[in-house]
KETI-656417 format. One record per residue (C-alpha): residue number from 1; residue in three letters; x, y, z. Coordinates in steps of 0.1 Angstrom, whole numbers. Example, Ala and Ser with C-alpha at 12.3 -4.5 7.8 and 13.67 -1.06 7.14 Angstrom:
// KETI-656417
+-----+--------+-------+-------+-------+
| num | residu |    c1 |    c2 |    c3 |
+-----+--------+-------+-------+-------+
|   1 |    ala |   123 |   -45 |    78 |
|   2 |    ser |   137 |   -11 |    71 |
+-----+--------+-------+-------+-------+
This chain:
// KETI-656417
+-----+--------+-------+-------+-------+
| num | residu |    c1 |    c2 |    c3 |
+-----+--------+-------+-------+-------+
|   1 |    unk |     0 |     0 |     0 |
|   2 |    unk |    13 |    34 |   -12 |
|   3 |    unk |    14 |    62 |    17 |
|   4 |    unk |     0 |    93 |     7 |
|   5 |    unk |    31 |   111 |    17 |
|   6 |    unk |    52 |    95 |    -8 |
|   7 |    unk |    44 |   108 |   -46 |
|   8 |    unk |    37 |    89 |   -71 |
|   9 |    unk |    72 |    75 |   -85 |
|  10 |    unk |    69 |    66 |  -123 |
|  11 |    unk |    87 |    41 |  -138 |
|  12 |    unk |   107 |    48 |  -167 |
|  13 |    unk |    92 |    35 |  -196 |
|  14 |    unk |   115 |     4 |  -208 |
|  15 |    unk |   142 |     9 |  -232 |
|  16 |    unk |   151 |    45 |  -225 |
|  17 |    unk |   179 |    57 |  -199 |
|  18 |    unk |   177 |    70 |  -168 |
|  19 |    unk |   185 |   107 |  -168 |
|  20 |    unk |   215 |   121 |  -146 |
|  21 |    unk |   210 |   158 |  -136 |
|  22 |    unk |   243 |   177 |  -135 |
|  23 |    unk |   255 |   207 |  -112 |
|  24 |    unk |   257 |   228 |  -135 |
|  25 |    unk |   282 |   251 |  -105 |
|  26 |    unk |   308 |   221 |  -109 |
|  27 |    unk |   319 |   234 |  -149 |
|  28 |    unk |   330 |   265 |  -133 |
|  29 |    unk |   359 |   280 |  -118 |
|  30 |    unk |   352 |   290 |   -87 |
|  31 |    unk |   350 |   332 |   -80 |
|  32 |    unk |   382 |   344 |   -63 |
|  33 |    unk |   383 |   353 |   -31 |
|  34 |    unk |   391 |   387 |   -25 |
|  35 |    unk |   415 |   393 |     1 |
|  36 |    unk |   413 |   425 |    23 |
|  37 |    unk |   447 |   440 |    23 |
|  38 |    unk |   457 |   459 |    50 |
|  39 |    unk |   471 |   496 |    49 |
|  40 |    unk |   506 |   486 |    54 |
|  41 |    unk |   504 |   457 |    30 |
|  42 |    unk |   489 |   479 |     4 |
|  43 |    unk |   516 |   507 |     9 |
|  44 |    unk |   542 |   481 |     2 |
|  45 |    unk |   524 |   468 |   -27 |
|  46 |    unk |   522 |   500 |   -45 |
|  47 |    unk |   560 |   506 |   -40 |
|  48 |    unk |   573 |   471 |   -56 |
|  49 |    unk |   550 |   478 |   -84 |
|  50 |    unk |   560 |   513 |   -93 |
|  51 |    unk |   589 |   519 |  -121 |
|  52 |    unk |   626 |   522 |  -103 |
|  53 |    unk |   636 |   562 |   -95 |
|  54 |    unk |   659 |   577 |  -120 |
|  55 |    unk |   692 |   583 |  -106 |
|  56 |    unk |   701 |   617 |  -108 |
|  57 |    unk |   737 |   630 |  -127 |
|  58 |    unk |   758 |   653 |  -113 |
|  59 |    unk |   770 |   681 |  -130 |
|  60 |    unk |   803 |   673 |  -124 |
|  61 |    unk |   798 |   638 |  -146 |
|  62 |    unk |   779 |   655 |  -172 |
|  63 |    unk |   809 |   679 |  -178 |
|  64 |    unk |   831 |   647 |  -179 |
|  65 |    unk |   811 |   630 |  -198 |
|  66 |    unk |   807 |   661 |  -224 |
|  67 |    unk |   846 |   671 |  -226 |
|  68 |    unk |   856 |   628 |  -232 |
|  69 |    unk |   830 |   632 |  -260 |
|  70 |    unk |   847 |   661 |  -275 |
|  71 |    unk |   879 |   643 |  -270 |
|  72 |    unk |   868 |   617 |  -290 |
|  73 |    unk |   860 |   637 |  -318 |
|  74 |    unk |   889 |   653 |  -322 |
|  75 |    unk |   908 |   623 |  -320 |
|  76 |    unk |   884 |   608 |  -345 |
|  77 |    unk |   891 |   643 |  -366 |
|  78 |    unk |   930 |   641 |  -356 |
|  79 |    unk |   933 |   605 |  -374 |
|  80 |    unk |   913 |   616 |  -403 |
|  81 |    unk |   936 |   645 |  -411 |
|  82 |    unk |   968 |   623 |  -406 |
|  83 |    unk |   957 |   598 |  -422 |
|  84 |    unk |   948 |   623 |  -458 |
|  85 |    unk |   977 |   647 |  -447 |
|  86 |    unk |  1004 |   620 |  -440 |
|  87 |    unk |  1002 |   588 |  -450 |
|  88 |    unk |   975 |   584 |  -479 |
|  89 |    unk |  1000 |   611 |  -496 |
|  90 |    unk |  1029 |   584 |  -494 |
|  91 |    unk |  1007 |   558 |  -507 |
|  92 |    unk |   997 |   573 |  -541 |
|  93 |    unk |  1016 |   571 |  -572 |
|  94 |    unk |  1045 |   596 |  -577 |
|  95 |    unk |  1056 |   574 |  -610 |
|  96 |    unk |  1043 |   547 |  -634 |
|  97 |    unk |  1064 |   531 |  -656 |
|  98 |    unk |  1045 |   511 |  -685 |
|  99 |    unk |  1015 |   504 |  -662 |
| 100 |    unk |  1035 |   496 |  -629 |
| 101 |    unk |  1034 |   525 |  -602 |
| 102 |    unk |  1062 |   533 |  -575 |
| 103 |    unk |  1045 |   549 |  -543 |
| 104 |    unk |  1054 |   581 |  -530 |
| 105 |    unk |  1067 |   566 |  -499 |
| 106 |    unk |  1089 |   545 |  -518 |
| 107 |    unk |  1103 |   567 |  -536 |
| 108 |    unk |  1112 |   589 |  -509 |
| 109 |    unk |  1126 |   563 |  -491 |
| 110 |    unk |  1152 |   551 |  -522 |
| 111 |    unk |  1160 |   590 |  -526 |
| 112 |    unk |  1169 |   590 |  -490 |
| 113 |    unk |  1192 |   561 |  -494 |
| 114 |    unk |  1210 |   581 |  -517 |
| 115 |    unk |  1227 |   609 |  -498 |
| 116 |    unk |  1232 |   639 |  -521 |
| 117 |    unk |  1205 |   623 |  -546 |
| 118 |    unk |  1182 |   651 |  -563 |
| 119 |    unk |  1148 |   642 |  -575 |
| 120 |    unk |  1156 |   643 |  -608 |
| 121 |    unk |  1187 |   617 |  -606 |
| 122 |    unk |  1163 |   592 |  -583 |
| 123 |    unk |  1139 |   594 |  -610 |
| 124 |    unk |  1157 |   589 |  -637 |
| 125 |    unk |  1173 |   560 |  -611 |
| 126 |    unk |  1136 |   541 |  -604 |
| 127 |    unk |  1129 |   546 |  -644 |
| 128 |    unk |  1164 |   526 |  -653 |
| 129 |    unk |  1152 |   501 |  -625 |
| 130 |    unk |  1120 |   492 |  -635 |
| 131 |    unk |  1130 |   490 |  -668 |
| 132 |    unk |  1155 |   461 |  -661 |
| 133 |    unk |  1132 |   444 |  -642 |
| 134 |    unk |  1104 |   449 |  -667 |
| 135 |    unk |  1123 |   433 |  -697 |
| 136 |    unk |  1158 |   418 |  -683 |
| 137 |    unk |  1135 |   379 |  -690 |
| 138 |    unk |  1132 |   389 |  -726 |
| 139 |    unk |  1169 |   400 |  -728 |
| 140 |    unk |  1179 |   359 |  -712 |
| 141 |    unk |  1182 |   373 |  -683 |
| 142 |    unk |  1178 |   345 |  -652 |
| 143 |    unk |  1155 |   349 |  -624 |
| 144 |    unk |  1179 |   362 |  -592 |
| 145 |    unk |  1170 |   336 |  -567 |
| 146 |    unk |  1175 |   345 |  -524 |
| 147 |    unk |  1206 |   328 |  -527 |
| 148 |    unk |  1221 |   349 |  -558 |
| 149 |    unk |  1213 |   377 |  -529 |
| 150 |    unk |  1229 |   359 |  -503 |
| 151 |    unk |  1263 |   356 |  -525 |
| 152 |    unk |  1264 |   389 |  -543 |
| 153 |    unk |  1256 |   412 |  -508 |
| 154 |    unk |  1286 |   387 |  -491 |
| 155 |    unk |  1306 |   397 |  -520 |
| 156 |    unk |  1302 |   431 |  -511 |
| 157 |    unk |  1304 |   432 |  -475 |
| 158 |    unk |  1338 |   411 |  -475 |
| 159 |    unk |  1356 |   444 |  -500 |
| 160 |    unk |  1387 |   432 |  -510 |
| 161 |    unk |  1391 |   403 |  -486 |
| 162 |    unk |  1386 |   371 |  -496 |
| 163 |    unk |  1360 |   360 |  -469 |
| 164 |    unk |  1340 |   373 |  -443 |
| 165 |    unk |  1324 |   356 |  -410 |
| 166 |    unk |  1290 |   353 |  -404 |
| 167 |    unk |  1293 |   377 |  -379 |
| 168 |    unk |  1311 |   404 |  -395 |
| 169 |    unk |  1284 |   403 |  -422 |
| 170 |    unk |  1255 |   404 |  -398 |
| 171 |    unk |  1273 |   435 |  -388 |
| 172 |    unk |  1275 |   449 |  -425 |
| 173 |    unk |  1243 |   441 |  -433 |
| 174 |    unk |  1233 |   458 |  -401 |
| 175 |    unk |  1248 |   492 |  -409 |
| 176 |    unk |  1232 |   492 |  -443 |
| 177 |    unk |  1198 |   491 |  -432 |
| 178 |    unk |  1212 |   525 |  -405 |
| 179 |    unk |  1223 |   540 |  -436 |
| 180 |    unk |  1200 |   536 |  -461 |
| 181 |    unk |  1169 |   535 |  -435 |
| 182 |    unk |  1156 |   509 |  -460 |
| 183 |    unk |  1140 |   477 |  -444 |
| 184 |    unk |  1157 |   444 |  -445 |
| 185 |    unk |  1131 |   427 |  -474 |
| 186 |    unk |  1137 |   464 |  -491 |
| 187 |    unk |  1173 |   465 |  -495 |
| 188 |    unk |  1174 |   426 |  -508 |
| 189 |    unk |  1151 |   432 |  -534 |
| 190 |    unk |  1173 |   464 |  -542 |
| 191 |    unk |  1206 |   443 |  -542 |
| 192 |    unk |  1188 |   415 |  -563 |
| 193 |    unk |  1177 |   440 |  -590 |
| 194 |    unk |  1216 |   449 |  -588 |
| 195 |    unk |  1222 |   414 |  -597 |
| 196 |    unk |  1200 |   415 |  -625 |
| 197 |    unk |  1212 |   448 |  -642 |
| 198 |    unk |  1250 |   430 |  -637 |
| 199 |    unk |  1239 |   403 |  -655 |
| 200 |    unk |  1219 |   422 |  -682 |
| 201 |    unk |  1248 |   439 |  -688 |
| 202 |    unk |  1272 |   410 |  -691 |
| 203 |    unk |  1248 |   397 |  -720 |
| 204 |    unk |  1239 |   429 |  -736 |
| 205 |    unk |  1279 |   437 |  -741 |
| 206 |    unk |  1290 |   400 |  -745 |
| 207 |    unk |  1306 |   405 |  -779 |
| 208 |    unk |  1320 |   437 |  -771 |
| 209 |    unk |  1360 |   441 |  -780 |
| 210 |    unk |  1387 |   443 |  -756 |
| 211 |    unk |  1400 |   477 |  -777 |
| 212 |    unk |  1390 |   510 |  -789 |
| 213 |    unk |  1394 |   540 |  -803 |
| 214 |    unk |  1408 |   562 |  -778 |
| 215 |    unk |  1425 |   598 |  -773 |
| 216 |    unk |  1445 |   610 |  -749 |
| 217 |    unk |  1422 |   643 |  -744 |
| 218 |    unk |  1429 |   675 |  -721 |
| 219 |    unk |  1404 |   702 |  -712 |
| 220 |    unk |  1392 |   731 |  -692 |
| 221 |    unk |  1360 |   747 |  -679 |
| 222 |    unk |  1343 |   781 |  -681 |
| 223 |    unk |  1304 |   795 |  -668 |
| 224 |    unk |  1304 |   816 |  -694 |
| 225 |    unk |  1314 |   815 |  -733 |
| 226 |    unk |  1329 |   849 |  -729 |
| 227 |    unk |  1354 |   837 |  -702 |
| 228 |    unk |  1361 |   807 |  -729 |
| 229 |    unk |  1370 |   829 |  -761 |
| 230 |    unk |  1394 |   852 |  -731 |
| 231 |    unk |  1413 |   818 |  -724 |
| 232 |    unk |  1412 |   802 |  -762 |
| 233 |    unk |  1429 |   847 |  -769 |
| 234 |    unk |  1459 |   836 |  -746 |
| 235 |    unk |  1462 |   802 |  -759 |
| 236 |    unk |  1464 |   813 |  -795 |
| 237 |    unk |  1490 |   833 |  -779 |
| 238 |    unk |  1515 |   813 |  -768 |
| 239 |    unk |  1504 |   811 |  -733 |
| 240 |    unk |  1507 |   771 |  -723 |
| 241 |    unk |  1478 |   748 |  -719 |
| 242 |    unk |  1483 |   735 |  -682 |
| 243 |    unk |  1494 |   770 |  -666 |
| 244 |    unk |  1456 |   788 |  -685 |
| 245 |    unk |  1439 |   755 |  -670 |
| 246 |    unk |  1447 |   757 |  -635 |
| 247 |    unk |  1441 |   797 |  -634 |
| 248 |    unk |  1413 |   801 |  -655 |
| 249 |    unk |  1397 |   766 |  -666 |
| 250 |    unk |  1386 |   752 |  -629 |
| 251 |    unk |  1417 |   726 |  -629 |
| 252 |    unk |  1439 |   711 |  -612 |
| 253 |    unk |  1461 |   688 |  -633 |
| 254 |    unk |  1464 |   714 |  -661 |
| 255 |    unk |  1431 |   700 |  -681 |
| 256 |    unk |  1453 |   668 |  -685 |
| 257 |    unk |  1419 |   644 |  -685 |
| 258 |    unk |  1443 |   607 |  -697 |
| 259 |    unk |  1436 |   590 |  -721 |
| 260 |    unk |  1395 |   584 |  -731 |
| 261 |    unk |  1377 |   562 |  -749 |
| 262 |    unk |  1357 |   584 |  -778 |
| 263 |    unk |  1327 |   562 |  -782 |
| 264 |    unk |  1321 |   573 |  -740 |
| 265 |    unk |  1326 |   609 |  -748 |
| 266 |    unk |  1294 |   636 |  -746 |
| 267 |    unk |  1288 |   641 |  -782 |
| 268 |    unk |  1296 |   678 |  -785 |
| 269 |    unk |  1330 |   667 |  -771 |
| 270 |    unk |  1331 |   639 |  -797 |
| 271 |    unk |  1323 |   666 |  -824 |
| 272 |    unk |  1349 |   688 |  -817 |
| 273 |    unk |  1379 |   663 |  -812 |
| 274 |    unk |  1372 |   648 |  -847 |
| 275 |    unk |  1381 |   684 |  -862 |
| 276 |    unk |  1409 |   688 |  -845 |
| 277 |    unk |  1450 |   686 |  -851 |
| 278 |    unk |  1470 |   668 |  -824 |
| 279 |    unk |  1482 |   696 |  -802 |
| 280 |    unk |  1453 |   723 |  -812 |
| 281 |    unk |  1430 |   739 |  -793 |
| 282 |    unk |  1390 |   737 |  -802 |
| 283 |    unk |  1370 |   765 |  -798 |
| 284 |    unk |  1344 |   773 |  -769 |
| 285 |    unk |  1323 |   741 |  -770 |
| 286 |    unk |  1286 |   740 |  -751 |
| 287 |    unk |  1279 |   713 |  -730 |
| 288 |    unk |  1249 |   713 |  -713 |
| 289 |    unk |  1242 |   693 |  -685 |
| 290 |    unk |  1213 |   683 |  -651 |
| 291 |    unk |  1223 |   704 |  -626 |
| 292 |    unk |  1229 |   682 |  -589 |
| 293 |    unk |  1209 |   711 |  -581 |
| 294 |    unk |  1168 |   700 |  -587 |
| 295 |    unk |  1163 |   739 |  -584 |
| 296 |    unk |  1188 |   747 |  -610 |
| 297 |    unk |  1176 |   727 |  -639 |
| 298 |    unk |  1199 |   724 |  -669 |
| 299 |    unk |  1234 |   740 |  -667 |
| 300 |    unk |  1256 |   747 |  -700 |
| 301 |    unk |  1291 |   748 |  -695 |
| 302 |    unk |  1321 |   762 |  -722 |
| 303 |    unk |  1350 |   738 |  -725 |
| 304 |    unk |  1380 |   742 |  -746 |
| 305 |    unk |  1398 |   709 |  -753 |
| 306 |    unk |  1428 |   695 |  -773 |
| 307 |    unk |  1440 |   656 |  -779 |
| 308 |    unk |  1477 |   654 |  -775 |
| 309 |    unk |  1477 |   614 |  -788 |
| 310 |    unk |  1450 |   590 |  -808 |
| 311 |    unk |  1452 |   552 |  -809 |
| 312 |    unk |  1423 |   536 |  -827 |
| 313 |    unk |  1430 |   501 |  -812 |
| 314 |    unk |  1443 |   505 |  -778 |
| 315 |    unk |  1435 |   479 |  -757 |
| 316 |    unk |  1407 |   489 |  -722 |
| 317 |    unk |  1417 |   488 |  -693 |
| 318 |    unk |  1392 |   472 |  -666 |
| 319 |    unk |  1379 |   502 |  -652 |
| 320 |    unk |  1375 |   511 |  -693 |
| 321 |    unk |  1359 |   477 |  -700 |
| 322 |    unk |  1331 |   485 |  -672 |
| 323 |    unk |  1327 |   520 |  -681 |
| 324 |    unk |  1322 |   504 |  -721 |
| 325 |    unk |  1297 |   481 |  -701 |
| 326 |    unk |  1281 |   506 |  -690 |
| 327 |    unk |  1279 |   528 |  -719 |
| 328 |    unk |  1261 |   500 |  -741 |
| 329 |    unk |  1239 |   494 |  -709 |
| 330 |    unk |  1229 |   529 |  -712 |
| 331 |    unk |  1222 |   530 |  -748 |
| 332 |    unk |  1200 |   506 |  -743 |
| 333 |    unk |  1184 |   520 |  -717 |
| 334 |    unk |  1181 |   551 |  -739 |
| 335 |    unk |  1164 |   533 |  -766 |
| 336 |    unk |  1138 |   513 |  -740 |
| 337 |    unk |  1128 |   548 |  -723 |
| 338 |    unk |  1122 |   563 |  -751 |
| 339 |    unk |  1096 |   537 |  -758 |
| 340 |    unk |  1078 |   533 |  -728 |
| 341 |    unk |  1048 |   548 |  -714 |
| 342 |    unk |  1061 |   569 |  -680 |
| 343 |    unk |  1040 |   591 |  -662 |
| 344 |    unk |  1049 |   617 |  -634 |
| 345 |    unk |  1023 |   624 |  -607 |
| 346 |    unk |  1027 |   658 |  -602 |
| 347 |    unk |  1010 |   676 |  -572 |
| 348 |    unk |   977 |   687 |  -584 |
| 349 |    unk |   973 |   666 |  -614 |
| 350 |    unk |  1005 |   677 |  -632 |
| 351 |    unk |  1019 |   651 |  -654 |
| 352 |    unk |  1053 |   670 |  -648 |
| 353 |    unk |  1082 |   672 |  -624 |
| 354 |    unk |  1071 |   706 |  -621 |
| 355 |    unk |  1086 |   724 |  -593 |
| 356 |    unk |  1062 |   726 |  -568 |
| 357 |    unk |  1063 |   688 |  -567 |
| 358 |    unk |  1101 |   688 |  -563 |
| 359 |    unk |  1104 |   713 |  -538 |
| 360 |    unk |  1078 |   693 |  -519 |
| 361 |    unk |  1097 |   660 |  -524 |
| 362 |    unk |  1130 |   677 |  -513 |
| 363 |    unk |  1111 |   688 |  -481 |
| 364 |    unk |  1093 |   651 |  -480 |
| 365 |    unk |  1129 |   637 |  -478 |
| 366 |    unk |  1147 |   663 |  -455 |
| 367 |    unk |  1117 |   656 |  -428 |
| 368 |    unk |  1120 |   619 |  -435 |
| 369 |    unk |  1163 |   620 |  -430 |
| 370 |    unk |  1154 |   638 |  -396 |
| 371 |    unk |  1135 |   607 |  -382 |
| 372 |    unk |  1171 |   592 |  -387 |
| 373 |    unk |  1194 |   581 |  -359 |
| 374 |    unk |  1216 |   611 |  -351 |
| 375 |    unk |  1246 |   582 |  -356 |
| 376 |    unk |  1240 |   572 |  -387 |
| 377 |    unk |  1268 |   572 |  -413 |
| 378 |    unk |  1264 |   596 |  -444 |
| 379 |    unk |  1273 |   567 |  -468 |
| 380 |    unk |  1240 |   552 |  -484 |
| 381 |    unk |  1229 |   531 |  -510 |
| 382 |    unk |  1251 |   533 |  -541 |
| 383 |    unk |  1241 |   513 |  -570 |
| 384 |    unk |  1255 |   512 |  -603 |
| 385 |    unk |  1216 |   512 |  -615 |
| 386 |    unk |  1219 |   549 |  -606 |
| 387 |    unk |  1250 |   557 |  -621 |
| 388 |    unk |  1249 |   539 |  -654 |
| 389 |    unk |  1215 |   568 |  -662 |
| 390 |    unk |  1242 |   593 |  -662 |
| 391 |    unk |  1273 |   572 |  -682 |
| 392 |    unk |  1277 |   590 |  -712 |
| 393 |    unk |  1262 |   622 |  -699 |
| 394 |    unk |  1288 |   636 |  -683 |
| 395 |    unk |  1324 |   653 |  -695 |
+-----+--------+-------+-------+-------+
């Protein structure tokens, strides 16, 4: 029997499922529970959460900080300008011969080596130099290998002895670097292209003969034609040759110049000579000449000469064969110049060895020779690659 205070429960009909109710609450995250701070709690809150305080500068570190920044800059502005003044000058082009350039630096630096050099012999020096290099191959000459260095500097450093100890070259070697103020890699390759002009030369005059033409020549020198003609008046009459040299013609031997071979005589001298008697006196001949001077350009001089003896086979001597080496070295170097493609980079574009490039190489080197040891020796680099430009130039 049902009580009547129990409702009617109905049976679900069969075949369907009993339904589950759901709290719906219990999908839900529960509400956060807000916490009451307290005063203190909240005054600390706020603090941690508010941005750091900017640390005040003192004026004293702001000045600092201001004159280290203008420092900088004129360091920054100091380098630039020694950089454009000073060195990027030494690193452009002061010659180019056939496509190949010799720095400014370089070039002072070989000049330096050369005490007493002008600009215009140390030119005409690097021309003759790079010349060799540039076509001693086709000429049959070698390659100069480390040791040809090695053997050729020894050879040079022993003089007239007939060795020298490791020691005393170290020594030698040494001193040429304090004279020359080259470095060591820079005065080997300078002593190798010494090899290689010696060896070009060897080949170039290989077939010359051991005789020549020769004439035992005297002269004397005057500025001026007019002081000439007054000496050649006394001459012509009567007065004797050696007495009119040493008084008037800037000698000291009486004009006697030995004997000389004519094929290495200026041509002007050559010219004269072949009109001449034994025993006569030429007239005033002008022979103009570089000046030592890079200021003084060209310099004509007035000689009167006279031969005394000619032998056209008379055997050379050996400072006659080297001086003929020398002479056939140069005409060829005459004849390979005149061909190739050289360039001067003057100061502001000039193509010239105009003067205000010279003076400013001449002031270049004088600045550069004061960075040398006080010590060092006056003696410098002297190589025959120098002197052969002149052979044949000079009375």
């Amino acid at each position: 029997m049902t009580s009547s205070r129990e409702p009617n429960k109905k049976t679900p009909a069969h075949g369907t499922k009993k339904r589950t109710q759901m709290n719906v609450q219990s999908v839900h995250a529960p509400k956060p529970v807000m916490k009451t701070l307290s005063r203190s709690e909240k005054k600390e809150a706020q603090v941690s959460a508010a941005p750091p305080p900017v640390k005040k500068v003192s004026k004293r570190t702001r000045m600092i900080m201001s004159i280290s920044a203008i420092v900088l800059v004129v360091a920054v502005i100091a380098g630039l300008a020694y950089y454009f003044i000073a060195v990027m000058p030494m690193q452009r082009p002061i010659l180019t011969v056939n496509n190949e350039d010799i720095s400014t630096g370089y070039f002072l630096k070989r000049m330096v080596a050369n005490p007493g050099a002008d600009v215009n012999s140390a030119v005409q020096g690097m021309e003759a130099e790079v010349i060799i290099k540039q076509q001693a191959a086709a000429n049959g000459v070698v390659p100069v290998t480390a040791k040809d260095v090695d053997n050729y500097m020894r050879d040079q450093a022993k003089g007239t002895n007939s060795t020298i100890s490791d020691a005393d070259f170290n020594k030698w070697f040494k001193q040429q670097l304090e004279n020359t103020g080259l470095s060591a890699s820079e005065f080997r390759e300078v002593m190798s292209r010494e090899v290689q002009r010696q060896r070009l030369m060897d080949i170039l005059a290989y077939d010359m003969p051991s005789t020549a033409p020769q004439v035992h020549l005297w002269a004397m020198v005057f500025n001026s034609n007019t002081a000439a003609l007054t000496a050649k008046a006394k001459l012509d009459g009567g007065a004797d040759f050696a007495t009119v040299a040493n008084t008037l013609g800037q000698q000291t031997n009486g004009g006697d110049q030995g004997w000389a071979v004519t094929a290495m005589l200026p041509n002007e001298i050559t010219t004269a000579i072949s009109k001449l008697d034994i025993g006569k006196v030429s007239d005033p001949v002008a022979y103009t000449q570089s000046s030592t001077s890079a200021s003084s350009g060209n310099v004509t001089s007035y000689l009167l000469v006279k031969i005394t003896e000619k032998d056209d086979n008379r055997t050379l001597s050996d400072d006659e064969v080297t001086m003929a080496k020398q002479q056939v070295l140069y005409n060829w170097l005459t004849k390979q110049l005149s061909a190739a493609t050289i360039v001067i980079h003057g100061l502001k574009g000039s193509t010239t060895m105009d003067s205000q490039t010279s003076s400013w190489l001449n002031y270049q080197a004088q600045e550069l020779l004061k960075k040398r040891p006080s010590e060092t020796s006056t003696t410098g680099l002297t190589t025959a690659t120098t002197a052969v430009t002149t052979t044949g130039a000079k009375p």
